[in-house]
C-alpha positions as CSV (number, residue, x, y, z in Angstrom):
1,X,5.8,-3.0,2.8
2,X,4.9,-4.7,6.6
3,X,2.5,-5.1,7.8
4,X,2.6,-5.8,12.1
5,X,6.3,-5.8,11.8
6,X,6.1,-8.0,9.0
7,X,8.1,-7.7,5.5
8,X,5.2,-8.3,2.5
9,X,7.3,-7.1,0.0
10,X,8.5,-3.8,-1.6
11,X,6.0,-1.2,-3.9
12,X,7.3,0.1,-6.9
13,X,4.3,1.4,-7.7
14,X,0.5,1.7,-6.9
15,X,-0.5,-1.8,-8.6
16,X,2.8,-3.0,-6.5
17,X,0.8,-1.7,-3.2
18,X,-2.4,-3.7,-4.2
19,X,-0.8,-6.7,-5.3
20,X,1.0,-7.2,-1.9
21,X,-2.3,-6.3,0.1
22,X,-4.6,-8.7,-2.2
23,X,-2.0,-11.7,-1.3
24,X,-2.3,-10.5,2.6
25,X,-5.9,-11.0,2.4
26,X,-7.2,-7.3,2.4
27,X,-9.7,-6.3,-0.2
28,X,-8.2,-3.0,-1.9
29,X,-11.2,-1.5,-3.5
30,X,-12.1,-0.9,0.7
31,X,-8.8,1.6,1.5
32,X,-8.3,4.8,1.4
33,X,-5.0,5.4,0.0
34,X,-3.9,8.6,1.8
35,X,-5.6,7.8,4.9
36,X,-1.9,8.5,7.1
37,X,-3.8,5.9,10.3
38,X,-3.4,2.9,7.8
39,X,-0.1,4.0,6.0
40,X,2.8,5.2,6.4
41,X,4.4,6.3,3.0
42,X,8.1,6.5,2.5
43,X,9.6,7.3,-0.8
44,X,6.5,7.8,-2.7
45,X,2.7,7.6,-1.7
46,X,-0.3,9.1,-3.2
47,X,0.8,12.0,-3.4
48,X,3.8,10.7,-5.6
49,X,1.9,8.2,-7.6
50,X,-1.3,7.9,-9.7
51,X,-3.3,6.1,-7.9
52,X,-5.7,4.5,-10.6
């Protein structure tokens, strides 16, 4: 993941992708997950993982 051209870290899965946005400071429970203006998915996404 980056964020502003900066590497976080990389996702494995959807806990992965909430981990590294918790430790950047972003409430989670806030984002949309397939909301394409805040992410750009590559190699998986929503609509590859369960997003529980």
């Amino acid at each position: 993941m980056t964020l502003y051209g900066q590497d976080l870290g990389r996702a494995l899965r959807p806990g992965d992708v909430a981990a590294i946005l918790r430790r950047a400071g972003f409430c989670t429970t806030t984002f949309v997950w397939d909301d394409t203006g805040v992410f750009e998915w590559r190699d998986g996404g929503p609509d590859v993982w369960l997003m529980t």
